[in-house]
DOLO-27493 format. One record per residue (C-alpha): residue in three letters; x, y, z. Coordinates in steps of 0.1 Angstrom, whole numbers, padded with zeros to 4 digits, always signed. Each point is the difference from the previous one (the first is absolute). Last residue first. Example, Ala and Ser with C-alpha at 12.3 -4.5 7.8 and 13.67 -1.06 7.14 Angstrom:
BEGIN
Ser+0137-0011+0071;Ala-0014-0034+0007;
***
This chain:
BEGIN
Unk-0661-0111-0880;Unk+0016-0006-0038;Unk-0024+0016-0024;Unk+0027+0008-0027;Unk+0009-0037+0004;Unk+0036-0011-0008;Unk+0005-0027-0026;Unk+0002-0036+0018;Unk+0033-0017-0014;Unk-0003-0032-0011;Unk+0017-0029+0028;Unk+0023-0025-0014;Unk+0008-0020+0028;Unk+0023-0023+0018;Unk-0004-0022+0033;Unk+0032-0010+0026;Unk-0018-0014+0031;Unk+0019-0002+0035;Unk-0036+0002+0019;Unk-0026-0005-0023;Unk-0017+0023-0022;Unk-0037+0006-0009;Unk-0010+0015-0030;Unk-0020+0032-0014;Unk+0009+0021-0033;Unk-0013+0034+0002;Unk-0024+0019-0022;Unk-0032-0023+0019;Unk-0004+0033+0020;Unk+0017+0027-0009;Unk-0027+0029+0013;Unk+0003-0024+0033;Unk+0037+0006+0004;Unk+0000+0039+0000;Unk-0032-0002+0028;Unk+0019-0022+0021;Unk+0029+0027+0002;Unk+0034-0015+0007;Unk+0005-0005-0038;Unk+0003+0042+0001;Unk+0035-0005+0011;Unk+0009+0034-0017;Unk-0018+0003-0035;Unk+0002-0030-0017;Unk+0015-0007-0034;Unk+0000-0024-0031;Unk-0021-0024+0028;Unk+0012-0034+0006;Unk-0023-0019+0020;Unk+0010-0032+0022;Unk-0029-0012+0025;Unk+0011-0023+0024;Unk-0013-0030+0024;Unk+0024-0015+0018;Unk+0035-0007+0013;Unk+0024+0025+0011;Unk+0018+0021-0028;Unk+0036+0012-0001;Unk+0004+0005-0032;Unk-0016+0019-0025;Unk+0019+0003-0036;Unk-0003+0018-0030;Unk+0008+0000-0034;Unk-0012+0027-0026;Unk+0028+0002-0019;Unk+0015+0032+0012;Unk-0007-0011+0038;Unk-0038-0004+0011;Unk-0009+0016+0035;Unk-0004-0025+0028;Unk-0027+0001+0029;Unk-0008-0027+0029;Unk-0029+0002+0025;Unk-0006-0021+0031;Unk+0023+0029+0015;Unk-0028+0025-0006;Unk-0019-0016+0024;Unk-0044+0012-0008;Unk-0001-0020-0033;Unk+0007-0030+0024;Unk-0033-0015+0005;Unk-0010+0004-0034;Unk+0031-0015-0018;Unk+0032+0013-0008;Unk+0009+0021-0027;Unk+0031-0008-0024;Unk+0009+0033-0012;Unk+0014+0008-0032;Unk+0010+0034-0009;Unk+0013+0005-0043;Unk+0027+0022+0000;Unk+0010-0019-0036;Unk-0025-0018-0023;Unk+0011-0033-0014;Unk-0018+0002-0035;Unk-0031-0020-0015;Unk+0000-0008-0036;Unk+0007-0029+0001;Unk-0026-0012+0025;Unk-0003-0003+0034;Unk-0022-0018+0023;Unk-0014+0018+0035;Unk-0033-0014-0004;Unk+0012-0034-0004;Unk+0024-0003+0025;Unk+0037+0004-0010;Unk+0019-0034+0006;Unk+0028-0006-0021;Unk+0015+0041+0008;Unk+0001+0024-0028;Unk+0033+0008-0017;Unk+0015+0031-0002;Unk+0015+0015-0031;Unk+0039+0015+0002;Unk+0003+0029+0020;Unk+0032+0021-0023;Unk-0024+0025-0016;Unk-0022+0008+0030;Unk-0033-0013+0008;Unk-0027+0031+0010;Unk-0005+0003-0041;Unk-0021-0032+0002;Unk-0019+0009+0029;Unk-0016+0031-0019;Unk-0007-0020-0029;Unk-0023-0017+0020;Unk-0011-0037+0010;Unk+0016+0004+0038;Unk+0018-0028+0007;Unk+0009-0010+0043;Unk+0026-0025+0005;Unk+0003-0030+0025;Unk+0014+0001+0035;Unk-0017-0016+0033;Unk+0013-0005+0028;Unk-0007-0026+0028;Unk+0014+0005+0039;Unk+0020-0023+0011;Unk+0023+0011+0027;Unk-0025+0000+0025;Unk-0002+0023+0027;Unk-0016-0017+0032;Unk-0005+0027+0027;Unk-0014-0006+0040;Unk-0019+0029+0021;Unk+0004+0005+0037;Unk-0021+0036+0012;Unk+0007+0014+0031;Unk-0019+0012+0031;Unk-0016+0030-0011;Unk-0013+0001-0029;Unk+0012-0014-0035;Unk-0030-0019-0020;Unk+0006-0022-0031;Unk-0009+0001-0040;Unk-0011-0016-0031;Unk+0029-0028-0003;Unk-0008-0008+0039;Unk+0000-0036+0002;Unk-0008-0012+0037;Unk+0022-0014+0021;Unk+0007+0032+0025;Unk+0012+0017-0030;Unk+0005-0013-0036;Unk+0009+0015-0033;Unk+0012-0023-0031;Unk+0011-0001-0030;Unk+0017+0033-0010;Unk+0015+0000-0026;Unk+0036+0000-0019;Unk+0008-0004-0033;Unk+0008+0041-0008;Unk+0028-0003+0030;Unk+0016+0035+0007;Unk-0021+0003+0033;Unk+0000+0040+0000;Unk-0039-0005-0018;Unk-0008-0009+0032;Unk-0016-0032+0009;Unk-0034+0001+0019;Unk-0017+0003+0032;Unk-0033+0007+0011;Unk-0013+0022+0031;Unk-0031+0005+0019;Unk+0000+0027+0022;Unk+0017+0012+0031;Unk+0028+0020-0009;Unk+0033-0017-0003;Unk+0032+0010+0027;Unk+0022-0023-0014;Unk+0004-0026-0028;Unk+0020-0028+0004;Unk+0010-0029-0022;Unk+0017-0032-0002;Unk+0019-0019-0025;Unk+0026-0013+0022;Unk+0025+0022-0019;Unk-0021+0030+0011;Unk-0025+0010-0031;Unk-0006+0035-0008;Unk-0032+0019+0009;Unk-0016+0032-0015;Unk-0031+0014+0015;Unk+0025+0021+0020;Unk+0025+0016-0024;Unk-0031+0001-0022;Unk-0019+0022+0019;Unk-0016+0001+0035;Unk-0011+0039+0005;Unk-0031-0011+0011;Unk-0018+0006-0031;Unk+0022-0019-0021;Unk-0009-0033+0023;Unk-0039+0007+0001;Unk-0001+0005-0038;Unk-0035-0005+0005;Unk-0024-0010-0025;Unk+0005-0043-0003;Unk+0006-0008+0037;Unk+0024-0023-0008;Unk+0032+0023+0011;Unk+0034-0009-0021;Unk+0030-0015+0019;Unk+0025-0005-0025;Unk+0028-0028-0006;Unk+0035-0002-0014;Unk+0021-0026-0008;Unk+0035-0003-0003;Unk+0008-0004+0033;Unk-0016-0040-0003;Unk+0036-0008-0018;Unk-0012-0022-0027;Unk+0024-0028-0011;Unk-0030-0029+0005;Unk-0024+0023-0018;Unk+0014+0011-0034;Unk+0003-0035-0010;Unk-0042+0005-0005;Unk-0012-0030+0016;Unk-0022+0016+0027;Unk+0003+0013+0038;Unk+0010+0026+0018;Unk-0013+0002+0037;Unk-0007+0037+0018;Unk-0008+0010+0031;Unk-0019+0029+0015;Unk-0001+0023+0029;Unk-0031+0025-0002;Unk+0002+0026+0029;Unk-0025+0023+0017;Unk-0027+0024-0003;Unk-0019+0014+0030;Unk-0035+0013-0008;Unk-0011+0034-0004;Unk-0037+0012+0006;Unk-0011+0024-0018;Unk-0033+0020+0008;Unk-0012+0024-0030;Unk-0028+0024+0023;Unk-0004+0026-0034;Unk+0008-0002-0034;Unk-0013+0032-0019;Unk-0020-0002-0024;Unk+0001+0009-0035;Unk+0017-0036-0016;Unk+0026-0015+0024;Unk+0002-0040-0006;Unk+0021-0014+0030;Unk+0023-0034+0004;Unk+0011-0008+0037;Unk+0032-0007+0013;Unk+0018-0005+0034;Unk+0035-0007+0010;Unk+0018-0011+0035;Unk+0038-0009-0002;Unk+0013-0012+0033;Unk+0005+0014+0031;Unk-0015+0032-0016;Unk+0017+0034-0005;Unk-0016+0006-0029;Unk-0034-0012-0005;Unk-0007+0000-0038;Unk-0040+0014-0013;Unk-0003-0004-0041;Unk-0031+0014-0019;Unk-0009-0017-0032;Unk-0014+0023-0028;Unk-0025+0006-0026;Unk-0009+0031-0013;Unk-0014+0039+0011;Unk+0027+0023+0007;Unk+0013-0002+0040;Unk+0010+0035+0010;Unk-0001-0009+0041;Unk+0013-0028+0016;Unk-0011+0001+0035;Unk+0013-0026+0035;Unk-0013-0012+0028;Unk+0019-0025+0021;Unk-0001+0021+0033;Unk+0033+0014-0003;Unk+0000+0009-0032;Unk+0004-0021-0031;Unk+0018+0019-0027;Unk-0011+0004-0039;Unk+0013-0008-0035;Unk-0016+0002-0032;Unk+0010-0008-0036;Unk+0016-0034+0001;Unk+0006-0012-0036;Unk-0017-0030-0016;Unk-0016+0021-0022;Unk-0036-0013-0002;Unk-0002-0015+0031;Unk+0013+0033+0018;Unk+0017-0003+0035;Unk-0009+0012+0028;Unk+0028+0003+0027;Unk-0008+0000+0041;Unk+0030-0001+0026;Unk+0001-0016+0038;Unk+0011+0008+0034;Unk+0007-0027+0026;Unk+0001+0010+0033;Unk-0022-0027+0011;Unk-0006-0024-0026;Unk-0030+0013-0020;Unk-0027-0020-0009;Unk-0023+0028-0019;Unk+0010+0023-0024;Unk-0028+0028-0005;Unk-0021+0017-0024;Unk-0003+0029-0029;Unk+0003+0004-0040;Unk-0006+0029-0011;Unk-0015+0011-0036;Unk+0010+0037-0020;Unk-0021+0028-0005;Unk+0009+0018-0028;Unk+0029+0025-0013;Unk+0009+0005-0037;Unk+0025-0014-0021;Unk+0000+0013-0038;Unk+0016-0029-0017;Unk+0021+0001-0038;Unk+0007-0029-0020;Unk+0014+0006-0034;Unk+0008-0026-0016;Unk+0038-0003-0022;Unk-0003-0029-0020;Unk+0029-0016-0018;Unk-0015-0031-0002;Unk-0034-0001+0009;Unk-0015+0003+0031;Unk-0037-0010+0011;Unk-0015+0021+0028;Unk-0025-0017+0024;Unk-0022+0023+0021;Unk-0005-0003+0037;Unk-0036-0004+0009;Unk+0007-0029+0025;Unk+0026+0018+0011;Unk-0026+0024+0014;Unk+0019+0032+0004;Unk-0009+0010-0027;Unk+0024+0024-0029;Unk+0006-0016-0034;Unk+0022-0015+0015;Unk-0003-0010+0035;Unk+0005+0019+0035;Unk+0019-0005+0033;Unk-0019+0024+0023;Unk-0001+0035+0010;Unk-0013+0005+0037;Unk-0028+0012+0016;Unk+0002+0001+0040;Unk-0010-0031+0014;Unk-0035+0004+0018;Unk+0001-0002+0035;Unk-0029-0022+0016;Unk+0021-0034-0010;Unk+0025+0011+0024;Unk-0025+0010+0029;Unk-0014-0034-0005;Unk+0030-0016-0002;Unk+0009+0013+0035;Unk+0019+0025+0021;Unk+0018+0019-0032;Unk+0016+0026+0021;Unk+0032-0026-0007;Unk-0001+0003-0035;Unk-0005+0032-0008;Unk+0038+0008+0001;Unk+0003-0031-0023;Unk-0025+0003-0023;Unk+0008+0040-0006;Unk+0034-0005-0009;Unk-0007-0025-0022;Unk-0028+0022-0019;Unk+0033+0029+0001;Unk+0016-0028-0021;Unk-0020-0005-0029;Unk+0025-0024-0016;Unk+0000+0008-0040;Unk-0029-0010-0020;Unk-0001-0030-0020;Unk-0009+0001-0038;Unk-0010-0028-0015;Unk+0007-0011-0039;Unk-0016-0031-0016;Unk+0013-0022-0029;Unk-0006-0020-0030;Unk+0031-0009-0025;Unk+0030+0012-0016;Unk+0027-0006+0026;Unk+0011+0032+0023;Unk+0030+0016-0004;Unk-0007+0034+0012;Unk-0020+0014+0030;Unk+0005+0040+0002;Unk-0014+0022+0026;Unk-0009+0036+0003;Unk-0019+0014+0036;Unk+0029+0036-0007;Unk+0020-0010+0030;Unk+0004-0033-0014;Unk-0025-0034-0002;Unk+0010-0028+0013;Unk+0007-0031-0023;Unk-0018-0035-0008;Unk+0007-0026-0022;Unk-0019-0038-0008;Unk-0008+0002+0032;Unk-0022-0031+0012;Unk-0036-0005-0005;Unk-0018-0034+0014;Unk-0023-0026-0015;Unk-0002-0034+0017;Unk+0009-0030-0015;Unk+0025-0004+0029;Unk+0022+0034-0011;Unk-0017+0014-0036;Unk+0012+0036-0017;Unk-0024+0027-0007;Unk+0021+0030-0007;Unk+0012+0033+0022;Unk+0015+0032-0011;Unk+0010+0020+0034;Unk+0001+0035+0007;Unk+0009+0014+0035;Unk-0005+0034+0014;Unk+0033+0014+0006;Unk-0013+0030-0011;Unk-0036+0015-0006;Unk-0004+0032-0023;Unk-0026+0021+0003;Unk-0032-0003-0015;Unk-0020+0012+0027;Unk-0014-0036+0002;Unk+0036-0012+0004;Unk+0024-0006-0031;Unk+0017-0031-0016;Unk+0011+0001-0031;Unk+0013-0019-0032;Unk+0018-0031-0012;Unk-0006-0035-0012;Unk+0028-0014-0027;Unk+0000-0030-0020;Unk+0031-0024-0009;Unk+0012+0006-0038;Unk+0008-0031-0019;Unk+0023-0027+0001;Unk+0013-0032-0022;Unk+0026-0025+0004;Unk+0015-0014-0034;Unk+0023-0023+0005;Unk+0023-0004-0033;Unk+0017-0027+0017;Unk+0001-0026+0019;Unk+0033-0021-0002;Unk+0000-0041+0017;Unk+0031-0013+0006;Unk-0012-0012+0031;Unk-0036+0005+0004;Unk-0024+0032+0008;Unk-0036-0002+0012;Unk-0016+0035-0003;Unk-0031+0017+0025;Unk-0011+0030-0005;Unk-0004+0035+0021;Unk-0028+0012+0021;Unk-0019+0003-0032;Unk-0026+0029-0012;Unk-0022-0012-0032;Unk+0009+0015-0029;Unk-0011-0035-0020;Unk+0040-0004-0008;Unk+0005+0003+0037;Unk+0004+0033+0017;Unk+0027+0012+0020;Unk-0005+0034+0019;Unk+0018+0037-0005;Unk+0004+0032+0019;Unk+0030-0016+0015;Unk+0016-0028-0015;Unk+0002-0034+0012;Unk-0002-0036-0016;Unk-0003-0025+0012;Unk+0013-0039-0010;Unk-0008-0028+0024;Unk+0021-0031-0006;Unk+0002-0036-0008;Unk+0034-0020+0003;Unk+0030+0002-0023;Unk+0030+0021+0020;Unk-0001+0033-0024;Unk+0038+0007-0013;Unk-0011+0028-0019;Unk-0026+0032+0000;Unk-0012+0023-0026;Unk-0018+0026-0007;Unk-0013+0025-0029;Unk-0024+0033+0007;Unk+0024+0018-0026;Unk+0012+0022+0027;Unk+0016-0032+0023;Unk-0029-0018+0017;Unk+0015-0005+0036;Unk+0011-0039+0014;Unk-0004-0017+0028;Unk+0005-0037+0009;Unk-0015-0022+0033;Unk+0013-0038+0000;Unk-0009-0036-0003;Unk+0006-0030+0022;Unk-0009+0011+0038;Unk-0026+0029-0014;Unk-0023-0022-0020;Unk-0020+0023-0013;Unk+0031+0019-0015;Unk-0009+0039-0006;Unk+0011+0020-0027;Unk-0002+0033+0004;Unk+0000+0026-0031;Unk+0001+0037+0006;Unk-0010+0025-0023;Unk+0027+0024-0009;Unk-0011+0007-0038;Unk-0033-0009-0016;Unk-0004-0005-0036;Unk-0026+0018-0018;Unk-0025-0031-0016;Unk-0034+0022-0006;Unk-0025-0001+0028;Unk+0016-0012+0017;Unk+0037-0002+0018;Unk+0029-0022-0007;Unk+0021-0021+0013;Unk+0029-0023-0020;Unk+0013-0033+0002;Unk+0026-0021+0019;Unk+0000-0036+0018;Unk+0031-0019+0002;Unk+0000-0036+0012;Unk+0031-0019+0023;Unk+0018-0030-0005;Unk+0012-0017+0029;Unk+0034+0008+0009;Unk-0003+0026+0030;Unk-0021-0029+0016;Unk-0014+0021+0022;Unk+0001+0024+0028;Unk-0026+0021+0005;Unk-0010+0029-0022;Unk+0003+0044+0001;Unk+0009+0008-0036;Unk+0001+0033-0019;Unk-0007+0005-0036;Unk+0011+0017-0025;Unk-0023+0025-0024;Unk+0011+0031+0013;Unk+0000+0015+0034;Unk+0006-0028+0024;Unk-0020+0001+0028;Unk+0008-0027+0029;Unk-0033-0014+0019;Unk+0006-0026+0024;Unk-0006+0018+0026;Unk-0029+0011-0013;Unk-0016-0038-0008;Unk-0031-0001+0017;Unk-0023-0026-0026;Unk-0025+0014-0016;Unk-0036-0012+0007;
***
């Protein structure tokens, strides 16, 4: 993830750079990095890209920029020594490793004195999806959205996300560029049908029952539709981009019957009103929206087949009242859906430092952050009810307590937020009423009392990761002198001389079984030029560390990625406060990944 640094952001035209750091020692010695960009295939320079580099450790390093000058060369000085993130941006463009795999960026470890040059950052061509959408008459369709969506992996559970999407013009023509190389599918949403809302609500209140509901047909209506043209996004079609592709996808829309879903609201407070939203599973967006009438009924029409979880909120309530419920619409309409809503509540909390990291006895408890994440493994229940970060997000009072307001019934977990600039930190312990409640806690009603122990002591591990290529030995740089393997390298990770560090390498120490589900019982790092890394922050137990030469996304998530590299990692079992070392081989990437 890239860090937000805009404001930060100073453009210099030329090869110079701009700094934005904290205060430091202005007489410690500082590094220089500089090198040259350039575009494949071939070796053409590239001119005006921007170069960010990013300190991980934002209260002792600093943020510099810098633009390519028109040979493609860069160069920036007086670099506070720490490890950073280096991107790299142009538009119409995307950063590949040495293997042409797409990077978010690479990760470089600079010490005083130290002078890295002849950098050589490499980018090719992003993709392009374009073409038309008409109607069945073939004319065409505006402001009909287009959106290029991948597999990505949220709980182990596959879900697509945007990768780009535009509306199409007055003429149905859109345009999606800079996408990665890499497999995709395109939908095409039609634009709001607004004479069908219209009709809903004027018919609404001649609408004496269900039954007379259910007995009139929806009016046919166009629907979001998949490449290469189904409405079945089951039977969408994957595309595979190249770089520099430019694919034609073009969509003829036409109308069909469309699904309903009906039913009522029940446990209404008296003069309360409430508000319906469906929300799609697969995109995590909220497509569908509907009001509550009167007597507790309420219609969404121009549902597309999938699955979803429908959302009922009370407004107006003495206290916060919320229902869900999770659907699965295929060619029938839902009919008779009864939700009942359930008041939410508050979760006061209270945490204890402990641990004999020095960093703990001067630790202000403001500096750390905690989020309120729902348990209820498929629903996004807090996202859905409009409840986002600002919200789910907690900071510390002096005392170390917490309060979070106004939380929707459901069972909840907590965990620390990546805000909380302390990589040894963990969380040890959750408690409430007595009882350990690592895996989860209910909020309703009346109040829920929770108790925090972060520990200062969490375990790292660092070590190096060799790929035995000739690739991975032109990834070192002319001025990184030879790495040297750790003492205690397991046996089936061994070196040997002719091994190499390999660079952008992503390591991820993976927890055990019965916390594959948390993604805060994992930890990831992304080698530096010499092929170091380092995971901190680790509770004790069981772990897995694999170091892939690339993953797509945060694929690791998915329990069907981890069991095609079974026996591929190396297992071990850490203790709390433990320092271990490694020298892990890199895993090649699978073709056949799931």
């Amino acid at each position: 993830m890239k860090f937000a640094v805009a404001s930060l952001l100073v453009l210099l035209v030329g090869s110079r750079a701009s700094v934005a750091q904290n205060p430091s020692d202005s007489h410690a010695a500082t590094a220089i990095v500089s090198g040259i960009v350039t575009k494949l295939p071939g070796s053409d320079p590239v001119k005006k890209a921007l170069i960010e580099l990013i300190a991980e450790n934002q209260s002792e390093g600093g943020n510099y920029t810098a633009l390519t000058a028109v040979d493609g060369s860069f160069r920036i000085e007086n670099i506070a020594p720490g490890r950073y993130h280096l991107f790299v941006e142009r538009t119409g463009f995307q950063e590949i490793d040495n293997r042409h795999h797409p990077i978010d960026g690479r990760m470089l470890t600079l010490t005083g004195g130290q002078e890295m040059k002849d950098l050589t950052i490499r980018l090719q061509a992003a993709a392009v999806v374009e073409g038309r959408v008409t109607d069945e008459d073939g004319d065409p369709m505006a402001a009909a959205q287009v959106a290029v969506l991948r597999q990505t992996f949220t709980l182990g559970r596959s879900r697509w996300e945007q990768a780009g999407a535009e509306r199409t013009n007055d003429l149905g023509e859109y345009r999606i560029s800079g996408l990665a190389p890499g497999n995709y599918f395109v939908s095409v949403t039609p634009p709001p049908d607004f004479r069908s809302m219209i009709e809903a609500t004027s018919n609404a209140p001649a609408l004496a029952s269900h039954a007379a509901a259910a007995d009139k047909p929806a009016p046919p209506s166009y629907q979001t539709t998949y490449y290469p043209g189904t409405k079945d996004r089951s039977q969408a079609g994957a595309i595979q981009l190249h770089a520099g592709d430019d694919f034609p996808a073009n969509f003829s829309l036409t109308p069909s019957p469309s699904l309903t879903v009906r039913g009522s609201v029940a446990n209404l407070p008296t003069g309360a009103t409430a508000s319906i939203l469906l929300q799609s599973k697969d995109f995590n967006l909220v497509l569908n929206g509907a009001e509550v009438h009167k007597d507790g009924t309420f219609e969404i029409r121009d549902v597309s087949p999938g699955a979803y979880t429908i959302f009922a909120t009370v407004e107006e309530a003495p206290v916060p009242m919320t229902a869900h419920q999770s659907l699965q619409l295929a060619s029938s309409n839902v009919e008779g859906l009864r939700l009942v809503p359930q008041s939410g509540g508050s979760v006061f909390a209270h945490l204890r430092i402990e641990g004999a990291n020095p960093n703990a006895a001067r630790l202000d408890a403001t500096q750390i952050f905690l989020t309120l994440s729902s348990a209820e493994g498929e629903d996004d229940t807090l996202g859905a009810f409009g409840i986002g970060p600002g919200v789910t997000l907690a900071r510390a009072n002096p005392d170390g307590s917490f309060e979070w307001k106004n939380v929707p019934a459901g069972r909840y977990f907590v965990q620390i937020s990546e805000q909380t600039d302390m990589p040894d930190f963990f969380l040890k312990s959750v408690t409430a009423g007595g009882r350990e409640a690592s895996s989860g806690f209910t909020v309703n009603g009346i109040g829920t009392t929770i108790d925090l122990v972060v520990s200062a002591n969490g375990a790292a591990i660092d070590g190096v990761v060799t790929d035995h290529s000739e690739e991975a030995a032109n990834d070192r740089t002319e001025t990184d002198p030879p790495t040297d393997p750790p003492n205690n390298a397991g046996p089936n990770n061994a070196g040997s001389e002719n091994d190499q560090p390999l660079a952008d390498a992503v390591v991820v120490a993976v927890p055990e079984a019965r916390f594959r589900s948390r993604p805060d019982r994992y930890r990831k790092a992304v080698t530096d030029q010499r092929g170091r890394f380092t995971l901190r922050g680790l509770p004790p137990g069981d772990y897995t560390i694999f170091a892939w030469e690339h993953v797509d996304g945060e694929a690791y998530f998915n329990l069907d990625f981890l069991r095609s590299y079974e026996g591929q990692g190396k297992a071990l079992r850490i203790n709390e406060g433990e320092r271990t070392s490694l020298q892990l081989k890199a895993i090649p990437v699978n073709q056949d990944q799931p």
